[in-house]
mmCIF file as Biopython writes it, N, C-alpha, C and O atoms, coordinates in Angstrom:
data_model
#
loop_
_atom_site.group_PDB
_atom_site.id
_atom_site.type_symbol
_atom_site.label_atom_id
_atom_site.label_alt_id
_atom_site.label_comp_id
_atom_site.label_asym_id
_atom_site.label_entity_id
_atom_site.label_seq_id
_atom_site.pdbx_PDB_ins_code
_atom_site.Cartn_x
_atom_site.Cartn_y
_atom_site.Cartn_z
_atom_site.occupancy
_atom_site.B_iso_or_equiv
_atom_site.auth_seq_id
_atom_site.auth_asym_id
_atom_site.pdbx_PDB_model_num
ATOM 1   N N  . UNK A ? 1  ? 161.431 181.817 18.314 1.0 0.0 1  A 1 
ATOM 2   C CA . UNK A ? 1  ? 160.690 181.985 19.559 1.0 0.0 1  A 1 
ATOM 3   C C  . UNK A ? 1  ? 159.223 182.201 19.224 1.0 0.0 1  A 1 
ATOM 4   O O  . UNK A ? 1  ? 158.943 183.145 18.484 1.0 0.0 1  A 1 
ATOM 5   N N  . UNK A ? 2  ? 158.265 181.420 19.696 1.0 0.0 2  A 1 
ATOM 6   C CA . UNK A ? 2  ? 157.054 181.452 19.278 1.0 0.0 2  A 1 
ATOM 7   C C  . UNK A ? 2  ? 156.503 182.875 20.242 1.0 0.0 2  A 1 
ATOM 8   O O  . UNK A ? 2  ? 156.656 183.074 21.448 1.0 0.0 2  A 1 
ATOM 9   N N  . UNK A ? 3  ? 155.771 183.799 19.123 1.0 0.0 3  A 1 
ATOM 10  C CA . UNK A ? 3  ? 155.310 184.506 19.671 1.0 0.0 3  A 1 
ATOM 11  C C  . UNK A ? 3  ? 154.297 184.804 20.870 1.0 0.0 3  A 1 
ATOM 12  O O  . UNK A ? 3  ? 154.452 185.669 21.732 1.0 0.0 3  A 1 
ATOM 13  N N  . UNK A ? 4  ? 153.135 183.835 20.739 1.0 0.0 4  A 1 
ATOM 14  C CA . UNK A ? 4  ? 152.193 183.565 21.613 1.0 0.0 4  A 1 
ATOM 15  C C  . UNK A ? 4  ? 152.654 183.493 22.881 1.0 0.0 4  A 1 
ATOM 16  O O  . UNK A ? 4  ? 152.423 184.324 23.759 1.0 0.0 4  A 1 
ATOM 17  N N  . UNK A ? 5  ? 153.436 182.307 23.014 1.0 0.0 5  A 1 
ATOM 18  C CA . UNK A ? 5  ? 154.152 181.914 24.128 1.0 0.0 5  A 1 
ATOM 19  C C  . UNK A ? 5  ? 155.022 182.840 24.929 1.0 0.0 5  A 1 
ATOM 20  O O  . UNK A ? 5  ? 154.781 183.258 26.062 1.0 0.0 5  A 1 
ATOM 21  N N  . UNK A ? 6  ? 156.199 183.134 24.086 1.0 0.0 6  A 1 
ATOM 22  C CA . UNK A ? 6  ? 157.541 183.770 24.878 1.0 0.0 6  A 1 
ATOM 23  C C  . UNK A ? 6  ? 157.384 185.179 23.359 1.0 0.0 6  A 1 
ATOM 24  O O  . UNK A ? 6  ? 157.764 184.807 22.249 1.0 0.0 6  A 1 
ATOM 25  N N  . UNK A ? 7  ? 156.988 186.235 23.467 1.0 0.0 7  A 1 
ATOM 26  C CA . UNK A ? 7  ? 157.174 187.131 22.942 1.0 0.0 7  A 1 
ATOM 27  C C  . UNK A ? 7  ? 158.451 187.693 22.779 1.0 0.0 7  A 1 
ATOM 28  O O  . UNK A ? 7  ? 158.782 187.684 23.964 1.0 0.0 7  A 1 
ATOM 29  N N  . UNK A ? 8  ? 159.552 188.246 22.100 1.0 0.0 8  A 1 
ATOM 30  C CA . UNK A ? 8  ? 160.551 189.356 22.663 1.0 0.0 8  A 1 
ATOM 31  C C  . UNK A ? 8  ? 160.375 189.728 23.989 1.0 0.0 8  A 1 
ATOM 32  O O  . UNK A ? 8  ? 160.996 189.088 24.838 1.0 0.0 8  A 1 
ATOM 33  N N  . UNK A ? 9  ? 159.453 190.884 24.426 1.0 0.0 9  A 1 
ATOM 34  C CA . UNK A ? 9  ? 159.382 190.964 25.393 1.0 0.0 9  A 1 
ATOM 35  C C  . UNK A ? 9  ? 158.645 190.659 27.066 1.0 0.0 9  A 1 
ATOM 36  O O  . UNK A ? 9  ? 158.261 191.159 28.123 1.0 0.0 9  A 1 
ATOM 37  N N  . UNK A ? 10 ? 158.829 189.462 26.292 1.0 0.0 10 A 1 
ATOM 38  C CA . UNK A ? 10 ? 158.529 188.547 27.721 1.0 0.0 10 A 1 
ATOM 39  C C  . UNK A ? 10 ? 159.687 188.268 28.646 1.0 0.0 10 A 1 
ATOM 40  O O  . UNK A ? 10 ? 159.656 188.392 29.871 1.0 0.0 10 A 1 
ATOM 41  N N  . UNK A ? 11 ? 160.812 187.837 27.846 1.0 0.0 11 A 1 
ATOM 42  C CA . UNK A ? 11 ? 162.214 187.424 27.619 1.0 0.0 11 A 1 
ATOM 43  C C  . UNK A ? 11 ? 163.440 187.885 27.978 1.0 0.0 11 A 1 
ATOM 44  O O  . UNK A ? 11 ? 164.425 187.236 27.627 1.0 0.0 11 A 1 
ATOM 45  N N  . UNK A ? 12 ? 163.558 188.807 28.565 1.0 0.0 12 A 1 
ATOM 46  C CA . UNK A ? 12 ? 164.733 189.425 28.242 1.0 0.0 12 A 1 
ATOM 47  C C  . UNK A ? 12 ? 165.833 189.112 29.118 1.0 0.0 12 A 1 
ATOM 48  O O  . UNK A ? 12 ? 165.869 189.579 30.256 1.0 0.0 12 A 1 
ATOM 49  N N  . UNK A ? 13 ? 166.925 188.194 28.574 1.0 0.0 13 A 1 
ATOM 50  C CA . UNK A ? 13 ? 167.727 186.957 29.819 1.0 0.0 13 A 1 
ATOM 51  C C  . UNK A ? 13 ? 166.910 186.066 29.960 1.0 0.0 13 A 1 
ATOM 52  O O  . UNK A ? 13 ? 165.974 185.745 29.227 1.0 0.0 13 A 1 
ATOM 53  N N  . UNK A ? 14 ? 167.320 185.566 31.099 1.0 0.0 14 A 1 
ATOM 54  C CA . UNK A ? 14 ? 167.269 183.953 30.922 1.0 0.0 14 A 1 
ATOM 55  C C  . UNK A ? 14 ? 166.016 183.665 32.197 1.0 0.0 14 A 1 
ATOM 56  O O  . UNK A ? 14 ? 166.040 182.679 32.934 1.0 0.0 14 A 1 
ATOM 57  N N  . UNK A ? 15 ? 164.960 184.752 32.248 1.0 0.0 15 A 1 
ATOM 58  C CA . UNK A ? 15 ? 164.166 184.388 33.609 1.0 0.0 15 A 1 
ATOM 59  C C  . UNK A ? 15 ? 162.875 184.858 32.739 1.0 0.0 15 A 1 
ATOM 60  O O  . UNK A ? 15 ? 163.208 185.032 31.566 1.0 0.0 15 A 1 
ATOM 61  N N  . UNK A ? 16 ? 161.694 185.077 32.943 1.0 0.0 16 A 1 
ATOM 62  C CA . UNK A ? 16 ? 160.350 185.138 32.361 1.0 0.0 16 A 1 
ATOM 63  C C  . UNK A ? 16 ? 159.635 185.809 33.454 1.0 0.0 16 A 1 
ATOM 64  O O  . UNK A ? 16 ? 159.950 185.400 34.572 1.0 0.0 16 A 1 
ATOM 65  N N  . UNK A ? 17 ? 158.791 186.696 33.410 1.0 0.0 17 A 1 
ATOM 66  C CA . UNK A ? 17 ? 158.192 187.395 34.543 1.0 0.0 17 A 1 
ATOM 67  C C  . UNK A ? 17 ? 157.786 185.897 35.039 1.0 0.0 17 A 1 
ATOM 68  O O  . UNK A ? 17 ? 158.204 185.357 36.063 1.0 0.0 17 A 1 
ATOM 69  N N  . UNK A ? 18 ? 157.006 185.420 34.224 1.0 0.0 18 A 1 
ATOM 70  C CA . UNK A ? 18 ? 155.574 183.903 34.686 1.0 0.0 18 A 1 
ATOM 71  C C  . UNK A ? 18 ? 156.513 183.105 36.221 1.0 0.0 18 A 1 
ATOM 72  O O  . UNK A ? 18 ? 155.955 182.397 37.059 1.0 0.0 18 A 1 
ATOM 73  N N  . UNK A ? 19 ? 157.653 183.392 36.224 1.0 0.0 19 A 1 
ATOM 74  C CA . UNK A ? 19 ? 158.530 182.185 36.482 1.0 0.0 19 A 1 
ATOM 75  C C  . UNK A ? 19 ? 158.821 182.976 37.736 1.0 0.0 19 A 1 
ATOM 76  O O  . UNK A ? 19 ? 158.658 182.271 38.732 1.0 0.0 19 A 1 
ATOM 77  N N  . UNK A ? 20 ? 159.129 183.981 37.960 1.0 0.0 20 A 1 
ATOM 78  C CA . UNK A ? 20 ? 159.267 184.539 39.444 1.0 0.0 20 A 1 
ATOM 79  C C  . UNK A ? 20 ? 157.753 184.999 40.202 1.0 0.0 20 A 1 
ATOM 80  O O  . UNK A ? 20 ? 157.564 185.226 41.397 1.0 0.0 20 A 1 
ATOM 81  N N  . UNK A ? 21 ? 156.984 185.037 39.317 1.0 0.0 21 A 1 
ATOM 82  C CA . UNK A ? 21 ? 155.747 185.408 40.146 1.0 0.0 21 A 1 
ATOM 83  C C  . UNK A ? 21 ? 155.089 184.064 40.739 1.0 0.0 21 A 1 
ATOM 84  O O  . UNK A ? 21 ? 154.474 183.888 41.791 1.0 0.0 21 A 1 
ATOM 85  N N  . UNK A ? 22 ? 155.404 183.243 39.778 1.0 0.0 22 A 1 
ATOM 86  C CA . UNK A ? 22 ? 154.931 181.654 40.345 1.0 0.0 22 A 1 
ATOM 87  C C  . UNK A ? 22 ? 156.125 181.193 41.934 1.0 0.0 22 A 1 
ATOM 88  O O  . UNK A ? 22 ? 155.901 180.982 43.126 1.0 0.0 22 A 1 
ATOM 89  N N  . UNK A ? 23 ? 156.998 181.210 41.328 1.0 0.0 23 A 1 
ATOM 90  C CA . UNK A ? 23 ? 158.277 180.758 42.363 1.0 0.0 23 A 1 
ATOM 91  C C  . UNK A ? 23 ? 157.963 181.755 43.418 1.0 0.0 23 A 1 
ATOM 92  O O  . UNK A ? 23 ? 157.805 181.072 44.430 1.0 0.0 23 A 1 
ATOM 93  N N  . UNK A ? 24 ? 157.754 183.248 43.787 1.0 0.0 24 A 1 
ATOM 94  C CA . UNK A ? 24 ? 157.643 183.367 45.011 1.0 0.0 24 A 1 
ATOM 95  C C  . UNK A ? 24 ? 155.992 183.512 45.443 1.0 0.0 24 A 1 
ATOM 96  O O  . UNK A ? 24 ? 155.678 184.022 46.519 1.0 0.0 24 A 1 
ATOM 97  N N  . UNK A ? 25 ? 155.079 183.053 44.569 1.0 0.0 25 A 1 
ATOM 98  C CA . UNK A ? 25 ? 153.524 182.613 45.315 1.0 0.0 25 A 1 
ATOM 99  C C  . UNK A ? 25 ? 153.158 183.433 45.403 1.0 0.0 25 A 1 
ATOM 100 O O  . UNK A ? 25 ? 152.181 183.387 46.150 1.0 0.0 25 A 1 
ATOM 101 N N  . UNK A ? 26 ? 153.547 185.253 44.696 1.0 0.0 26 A 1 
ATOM 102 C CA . UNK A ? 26 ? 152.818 186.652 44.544 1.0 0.0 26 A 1 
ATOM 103 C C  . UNK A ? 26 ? 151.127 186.717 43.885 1.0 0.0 26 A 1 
ATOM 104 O O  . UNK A ? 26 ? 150.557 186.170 42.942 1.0 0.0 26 A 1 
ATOM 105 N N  . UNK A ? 27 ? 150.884 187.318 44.541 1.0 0.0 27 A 1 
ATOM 106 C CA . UNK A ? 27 ? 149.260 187.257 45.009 1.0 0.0 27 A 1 
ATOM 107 C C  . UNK A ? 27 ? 149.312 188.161 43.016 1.0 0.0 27 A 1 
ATOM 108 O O  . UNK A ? 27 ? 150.289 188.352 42.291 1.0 0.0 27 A 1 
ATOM 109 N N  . UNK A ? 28 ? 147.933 188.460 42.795 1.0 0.0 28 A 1 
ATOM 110 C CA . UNK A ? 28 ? 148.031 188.803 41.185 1.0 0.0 28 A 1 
ATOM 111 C C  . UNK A ? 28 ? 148.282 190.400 41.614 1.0 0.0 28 A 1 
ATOM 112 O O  . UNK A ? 28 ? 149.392 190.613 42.102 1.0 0.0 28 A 1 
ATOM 113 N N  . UNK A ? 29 ? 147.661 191.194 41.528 1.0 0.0 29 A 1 
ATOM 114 C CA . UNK A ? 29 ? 148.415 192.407 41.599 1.0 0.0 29 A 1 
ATOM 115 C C  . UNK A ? 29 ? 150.063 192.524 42.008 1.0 0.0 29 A 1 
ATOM 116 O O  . UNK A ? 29 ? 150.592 193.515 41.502 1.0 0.0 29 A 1 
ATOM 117 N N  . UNK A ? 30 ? 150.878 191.759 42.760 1.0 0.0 30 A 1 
ATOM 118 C CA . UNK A ? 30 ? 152.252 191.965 43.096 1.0 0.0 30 A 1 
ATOM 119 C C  . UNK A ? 30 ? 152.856 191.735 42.025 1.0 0.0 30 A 1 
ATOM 120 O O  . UNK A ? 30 ? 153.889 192.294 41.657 1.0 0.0 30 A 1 
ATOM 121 N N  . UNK A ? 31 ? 151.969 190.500 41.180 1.0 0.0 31 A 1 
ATOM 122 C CA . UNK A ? 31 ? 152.515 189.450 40.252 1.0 0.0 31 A 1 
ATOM 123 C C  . UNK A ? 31 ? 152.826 190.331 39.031 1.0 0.0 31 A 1 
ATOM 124 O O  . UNK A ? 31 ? 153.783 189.994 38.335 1.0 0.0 31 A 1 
ATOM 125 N N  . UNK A ? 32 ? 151.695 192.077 38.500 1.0 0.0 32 A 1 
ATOM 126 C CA . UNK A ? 32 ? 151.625 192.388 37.607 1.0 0.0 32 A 1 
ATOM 127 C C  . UNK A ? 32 ? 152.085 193.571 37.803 1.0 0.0 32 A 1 
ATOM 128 O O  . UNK A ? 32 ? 152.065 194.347 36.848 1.0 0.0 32 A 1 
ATOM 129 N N  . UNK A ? 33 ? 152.533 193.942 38.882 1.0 0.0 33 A 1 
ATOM 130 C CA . UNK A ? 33 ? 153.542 195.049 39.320 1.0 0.0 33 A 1 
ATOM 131 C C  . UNK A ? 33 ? 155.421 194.594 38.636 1.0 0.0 33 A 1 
ATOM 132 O O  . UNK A ? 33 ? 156.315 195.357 38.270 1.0 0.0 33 A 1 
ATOM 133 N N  . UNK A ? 34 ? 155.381 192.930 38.717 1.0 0.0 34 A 1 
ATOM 134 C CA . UNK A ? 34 ? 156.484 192.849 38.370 1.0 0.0 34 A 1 
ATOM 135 C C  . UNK A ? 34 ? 156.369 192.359 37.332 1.0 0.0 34 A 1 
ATOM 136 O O  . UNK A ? 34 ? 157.527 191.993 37.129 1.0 0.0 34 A 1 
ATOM 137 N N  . UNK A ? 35 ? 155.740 192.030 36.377 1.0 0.0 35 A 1 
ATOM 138 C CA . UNK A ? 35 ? 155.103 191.602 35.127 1.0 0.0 35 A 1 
ATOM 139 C C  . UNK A ? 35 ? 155.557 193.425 34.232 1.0 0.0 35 A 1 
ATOM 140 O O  . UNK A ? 35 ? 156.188 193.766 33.231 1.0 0.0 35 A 1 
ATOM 141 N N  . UNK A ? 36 ? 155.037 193.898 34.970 1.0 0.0 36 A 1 
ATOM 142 C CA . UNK A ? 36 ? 154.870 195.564 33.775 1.0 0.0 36 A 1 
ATOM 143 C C  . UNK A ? 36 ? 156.281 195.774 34.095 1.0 0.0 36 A 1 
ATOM 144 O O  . UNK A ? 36 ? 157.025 195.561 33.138 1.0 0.0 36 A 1 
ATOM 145 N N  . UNK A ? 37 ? 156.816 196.111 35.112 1.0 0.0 37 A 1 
ATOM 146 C CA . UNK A ? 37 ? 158.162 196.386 35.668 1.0 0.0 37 A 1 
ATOM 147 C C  . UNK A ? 37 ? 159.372 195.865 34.649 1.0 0.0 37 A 1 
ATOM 148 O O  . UNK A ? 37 ? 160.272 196.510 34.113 1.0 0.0 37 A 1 
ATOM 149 N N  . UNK A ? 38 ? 159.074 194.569 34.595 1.0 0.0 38 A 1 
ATOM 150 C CA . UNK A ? 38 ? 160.104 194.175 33.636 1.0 0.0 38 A 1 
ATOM 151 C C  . UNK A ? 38 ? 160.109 194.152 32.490 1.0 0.0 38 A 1 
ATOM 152 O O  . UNK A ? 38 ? 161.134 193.977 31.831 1.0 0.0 38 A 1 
ATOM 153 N N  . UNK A ? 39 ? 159.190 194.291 32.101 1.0 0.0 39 A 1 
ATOM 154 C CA . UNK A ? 39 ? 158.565 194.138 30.070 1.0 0.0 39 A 1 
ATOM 155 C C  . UNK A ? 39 ? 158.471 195.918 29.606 1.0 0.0 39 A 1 
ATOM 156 O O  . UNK A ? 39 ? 158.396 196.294 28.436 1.0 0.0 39 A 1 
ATOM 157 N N  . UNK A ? 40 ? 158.494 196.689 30.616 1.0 0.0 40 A 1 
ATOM 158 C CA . UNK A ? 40 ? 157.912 198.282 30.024 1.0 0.0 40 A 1 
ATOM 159 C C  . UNK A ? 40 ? 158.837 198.748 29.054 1.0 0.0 40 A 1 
ATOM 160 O O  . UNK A ? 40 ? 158.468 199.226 27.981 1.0 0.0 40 A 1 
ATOM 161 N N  . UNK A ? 41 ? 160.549 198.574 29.535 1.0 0.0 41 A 1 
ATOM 162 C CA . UNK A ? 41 ? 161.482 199.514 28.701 1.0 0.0 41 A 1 
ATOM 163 C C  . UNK A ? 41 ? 161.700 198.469 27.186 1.0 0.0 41 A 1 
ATOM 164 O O  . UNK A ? 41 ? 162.428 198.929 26.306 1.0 0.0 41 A 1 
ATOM 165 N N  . UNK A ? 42 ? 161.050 197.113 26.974 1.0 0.0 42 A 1 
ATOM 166 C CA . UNK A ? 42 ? 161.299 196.173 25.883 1.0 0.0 42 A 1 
ATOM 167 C C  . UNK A ? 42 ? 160.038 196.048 24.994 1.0 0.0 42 A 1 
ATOM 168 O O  . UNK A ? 42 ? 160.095 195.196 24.108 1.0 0.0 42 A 1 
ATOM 169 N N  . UNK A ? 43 ? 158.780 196.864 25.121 1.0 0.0 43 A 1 
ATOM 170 C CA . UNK A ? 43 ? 157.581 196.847 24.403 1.0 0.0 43 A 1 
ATOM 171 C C  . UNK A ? 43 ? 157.838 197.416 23.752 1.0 0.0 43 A 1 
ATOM 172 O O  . UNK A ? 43 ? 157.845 196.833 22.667 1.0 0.0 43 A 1 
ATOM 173 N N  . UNK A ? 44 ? 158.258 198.885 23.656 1.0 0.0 44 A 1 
ATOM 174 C CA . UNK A ? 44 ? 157.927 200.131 23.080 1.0 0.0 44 A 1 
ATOM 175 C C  . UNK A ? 44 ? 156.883 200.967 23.647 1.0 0.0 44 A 1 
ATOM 176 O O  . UNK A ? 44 ? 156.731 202.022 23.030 1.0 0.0 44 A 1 
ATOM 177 N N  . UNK A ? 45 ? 156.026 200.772 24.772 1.0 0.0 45 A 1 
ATOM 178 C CA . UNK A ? 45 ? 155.457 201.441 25.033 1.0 0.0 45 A 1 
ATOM 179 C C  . UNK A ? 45 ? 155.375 201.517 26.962 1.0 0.0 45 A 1 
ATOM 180 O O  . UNK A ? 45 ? 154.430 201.292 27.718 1.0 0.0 45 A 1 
ATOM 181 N N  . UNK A ? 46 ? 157.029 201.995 27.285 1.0 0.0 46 A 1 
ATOM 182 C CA . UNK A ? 46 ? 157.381 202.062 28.642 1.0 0.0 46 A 1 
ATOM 183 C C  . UNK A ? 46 ? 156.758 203.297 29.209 1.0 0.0 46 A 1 
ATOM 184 O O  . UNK A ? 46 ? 157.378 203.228 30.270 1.0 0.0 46 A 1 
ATOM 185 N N  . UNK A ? 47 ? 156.209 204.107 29.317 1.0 0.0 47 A 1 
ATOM 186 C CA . UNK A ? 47 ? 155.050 204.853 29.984 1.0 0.0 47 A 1 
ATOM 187 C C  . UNK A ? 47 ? 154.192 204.405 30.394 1.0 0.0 47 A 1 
ATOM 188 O O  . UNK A ? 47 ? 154.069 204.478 31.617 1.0 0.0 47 A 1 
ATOM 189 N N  . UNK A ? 48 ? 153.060 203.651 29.538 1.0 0.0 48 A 1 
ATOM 190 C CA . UNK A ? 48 ? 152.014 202.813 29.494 1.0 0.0 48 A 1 
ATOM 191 C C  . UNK A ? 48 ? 152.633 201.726 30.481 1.0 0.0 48 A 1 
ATOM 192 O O  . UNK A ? 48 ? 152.603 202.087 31.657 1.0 0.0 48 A 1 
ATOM 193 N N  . UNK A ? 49 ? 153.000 200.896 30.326 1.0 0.0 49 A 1 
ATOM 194 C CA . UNK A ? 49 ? 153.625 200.234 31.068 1.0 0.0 49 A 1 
ATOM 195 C C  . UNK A ? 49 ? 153.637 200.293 32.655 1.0 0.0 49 A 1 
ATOM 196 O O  . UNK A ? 49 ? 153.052 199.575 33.466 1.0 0.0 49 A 1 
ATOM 197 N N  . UNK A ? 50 ? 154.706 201.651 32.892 1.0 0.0 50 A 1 
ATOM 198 C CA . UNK A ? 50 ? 155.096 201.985 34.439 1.0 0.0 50 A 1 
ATOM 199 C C  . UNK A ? 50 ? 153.696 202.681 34.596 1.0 0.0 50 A 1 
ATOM 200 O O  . UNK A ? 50 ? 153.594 202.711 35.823 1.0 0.0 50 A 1 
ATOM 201 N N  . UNK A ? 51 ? 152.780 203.145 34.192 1.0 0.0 51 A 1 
ATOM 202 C CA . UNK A ? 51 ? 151.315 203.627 34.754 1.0 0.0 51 A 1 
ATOM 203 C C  . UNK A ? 51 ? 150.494 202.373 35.290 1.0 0.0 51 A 1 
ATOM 204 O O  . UNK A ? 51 ? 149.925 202.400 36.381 1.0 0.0 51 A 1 
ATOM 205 N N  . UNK A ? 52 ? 150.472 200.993 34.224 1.0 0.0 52 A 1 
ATOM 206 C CA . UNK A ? 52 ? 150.076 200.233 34.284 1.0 0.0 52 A 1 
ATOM 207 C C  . UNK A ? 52 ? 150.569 199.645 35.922 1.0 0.0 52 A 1 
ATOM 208 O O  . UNK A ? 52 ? 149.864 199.241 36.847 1.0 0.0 52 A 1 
ATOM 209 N N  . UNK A ? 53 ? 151.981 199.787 35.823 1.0 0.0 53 A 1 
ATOM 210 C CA . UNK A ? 53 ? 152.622 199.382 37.260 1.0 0.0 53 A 1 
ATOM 211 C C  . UNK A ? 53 ? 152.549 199.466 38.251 1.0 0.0 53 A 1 
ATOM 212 O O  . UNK A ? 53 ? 152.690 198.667 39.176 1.0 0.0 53 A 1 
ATOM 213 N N  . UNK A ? 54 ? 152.148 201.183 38.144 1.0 0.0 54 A 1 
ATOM 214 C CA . UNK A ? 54 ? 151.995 202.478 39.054 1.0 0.0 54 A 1 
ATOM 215 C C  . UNK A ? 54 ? 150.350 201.742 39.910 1.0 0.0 54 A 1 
ATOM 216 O O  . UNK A ? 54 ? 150.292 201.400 41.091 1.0 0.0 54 A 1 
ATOM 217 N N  . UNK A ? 55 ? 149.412 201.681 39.088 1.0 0.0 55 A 1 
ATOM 218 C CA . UNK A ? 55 ? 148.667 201.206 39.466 1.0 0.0 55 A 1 
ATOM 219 C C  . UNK A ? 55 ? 147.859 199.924 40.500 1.0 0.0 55 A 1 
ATOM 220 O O  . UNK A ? 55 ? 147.075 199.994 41.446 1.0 0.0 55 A 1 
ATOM 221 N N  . UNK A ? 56 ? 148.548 198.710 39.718 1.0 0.0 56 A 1 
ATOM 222 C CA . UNK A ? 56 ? 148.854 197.920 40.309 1.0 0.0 56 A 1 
ATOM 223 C C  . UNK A ? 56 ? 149.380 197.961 41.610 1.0 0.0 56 A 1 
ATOM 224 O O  . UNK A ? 56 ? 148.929 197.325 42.562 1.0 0.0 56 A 1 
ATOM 225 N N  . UNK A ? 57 ? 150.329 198.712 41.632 1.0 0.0 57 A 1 
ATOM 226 C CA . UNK A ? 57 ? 150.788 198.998 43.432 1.0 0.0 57 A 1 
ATOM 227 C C  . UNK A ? 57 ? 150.362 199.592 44.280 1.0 0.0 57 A 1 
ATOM 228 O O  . UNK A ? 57 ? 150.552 199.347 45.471 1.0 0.0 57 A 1 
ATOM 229 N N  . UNK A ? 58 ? 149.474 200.801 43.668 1.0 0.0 58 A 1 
ATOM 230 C CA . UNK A ? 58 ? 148.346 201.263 44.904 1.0 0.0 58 A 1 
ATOM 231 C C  . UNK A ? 58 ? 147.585 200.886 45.156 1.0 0.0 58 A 1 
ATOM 232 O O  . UNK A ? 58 ? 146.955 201.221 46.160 1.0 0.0 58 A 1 
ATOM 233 N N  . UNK A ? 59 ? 147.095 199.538 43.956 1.0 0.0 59 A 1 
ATOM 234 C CA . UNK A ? 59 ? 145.913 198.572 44.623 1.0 0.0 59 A 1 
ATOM 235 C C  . UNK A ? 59 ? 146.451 197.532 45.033 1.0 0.0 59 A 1 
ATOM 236 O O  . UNK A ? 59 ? 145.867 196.512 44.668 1.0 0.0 59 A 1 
ATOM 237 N N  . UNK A ? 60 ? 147.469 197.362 45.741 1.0 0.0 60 A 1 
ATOM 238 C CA . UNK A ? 60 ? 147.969 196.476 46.411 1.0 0.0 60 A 1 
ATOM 239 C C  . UNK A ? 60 ? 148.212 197.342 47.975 1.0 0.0 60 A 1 
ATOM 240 O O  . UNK A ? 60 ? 148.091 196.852 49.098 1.0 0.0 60 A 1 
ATOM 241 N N  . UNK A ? 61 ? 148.527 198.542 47.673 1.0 0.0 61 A 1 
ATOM 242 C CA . UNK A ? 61 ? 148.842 198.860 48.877 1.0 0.0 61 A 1 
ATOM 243 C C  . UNK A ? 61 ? 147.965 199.386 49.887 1.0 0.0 61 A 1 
ATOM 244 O O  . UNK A ? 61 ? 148.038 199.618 51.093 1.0 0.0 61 A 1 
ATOM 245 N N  . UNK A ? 62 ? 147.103 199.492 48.966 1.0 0.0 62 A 1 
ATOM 246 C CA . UNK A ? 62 ? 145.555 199.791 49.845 1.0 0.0 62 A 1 
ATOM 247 C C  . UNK A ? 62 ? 144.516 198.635 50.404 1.0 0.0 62 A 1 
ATOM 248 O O  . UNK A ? 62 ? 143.736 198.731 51.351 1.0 0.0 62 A 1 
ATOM 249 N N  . UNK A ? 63 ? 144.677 197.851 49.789 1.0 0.0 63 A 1 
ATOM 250 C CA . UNK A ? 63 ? 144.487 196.093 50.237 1.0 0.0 63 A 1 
ATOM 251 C C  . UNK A ? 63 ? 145.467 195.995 51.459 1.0 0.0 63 A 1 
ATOM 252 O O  . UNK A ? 63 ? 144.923 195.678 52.516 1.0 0.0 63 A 1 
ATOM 253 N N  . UNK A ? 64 ? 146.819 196.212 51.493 1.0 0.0 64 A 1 
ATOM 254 C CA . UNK A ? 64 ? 147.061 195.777 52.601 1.0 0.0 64 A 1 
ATOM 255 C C  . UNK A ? 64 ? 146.619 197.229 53.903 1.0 0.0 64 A 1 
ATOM 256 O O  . UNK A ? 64 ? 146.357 196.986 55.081 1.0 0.0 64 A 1 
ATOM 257 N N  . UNK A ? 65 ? 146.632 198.189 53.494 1.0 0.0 65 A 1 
ATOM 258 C CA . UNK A ? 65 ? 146.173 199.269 54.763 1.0 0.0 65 A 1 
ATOM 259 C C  . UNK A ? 65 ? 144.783 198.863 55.407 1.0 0.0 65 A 1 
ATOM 260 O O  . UNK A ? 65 ? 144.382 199.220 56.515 1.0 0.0 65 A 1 
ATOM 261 N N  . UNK A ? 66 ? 143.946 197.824 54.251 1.0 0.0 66 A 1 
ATOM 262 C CA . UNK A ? 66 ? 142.795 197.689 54.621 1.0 0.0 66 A 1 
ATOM 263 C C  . UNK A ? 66 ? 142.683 195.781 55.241 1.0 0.0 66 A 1 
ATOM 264 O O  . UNK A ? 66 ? 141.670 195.141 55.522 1.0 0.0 66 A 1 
ATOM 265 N N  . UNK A ? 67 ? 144.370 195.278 55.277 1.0 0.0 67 A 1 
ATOM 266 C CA . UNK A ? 67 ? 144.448 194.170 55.849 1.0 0.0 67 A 1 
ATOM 267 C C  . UNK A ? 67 ? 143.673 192.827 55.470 1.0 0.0 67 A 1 
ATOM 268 O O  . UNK A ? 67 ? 143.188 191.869 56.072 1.0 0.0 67 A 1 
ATOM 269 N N  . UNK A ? 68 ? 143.840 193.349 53.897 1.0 0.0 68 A 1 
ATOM 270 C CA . UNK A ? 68 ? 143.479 192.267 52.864 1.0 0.0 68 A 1 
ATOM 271 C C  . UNK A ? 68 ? 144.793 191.560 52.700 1.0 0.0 68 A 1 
ATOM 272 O O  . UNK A ? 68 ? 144.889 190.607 51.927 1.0 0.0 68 A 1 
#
């Protein structure tokens, strides 16, 4: 598995974050809410990760309170 491309934890089963964020047309913050979501507990560094996540979703959710 070429690293660049498909890392370990890009991977895990048979779906790729890239591939559901494209297929349902998630705006980039939704995209990297589920990007961190799925890769955090397969890095080694799942804290970092779900903060990274954590984040991402309050700047999504404040975009939409503000009807972005």
């Amino acid at each position: 598995m070429n690293t660049v491309d498909h890392p370990v934890h890009y991977n895990k089963g048979s779906i790729e974050a890239i591939n559901i964020i494209e297929d349902w047309d998630l705006n980039f913050s939704v995209g990297n809410v589920i990007k961190y979501m799925l890769r955090a507990p397969h890095k080694g560094e799942e804290l970092e990760d779900l903060e990274k996540a954590k984040w991402y979703l309050e700047r999504h959710i404040e975009n939409v309170k503000k009807g972005k």
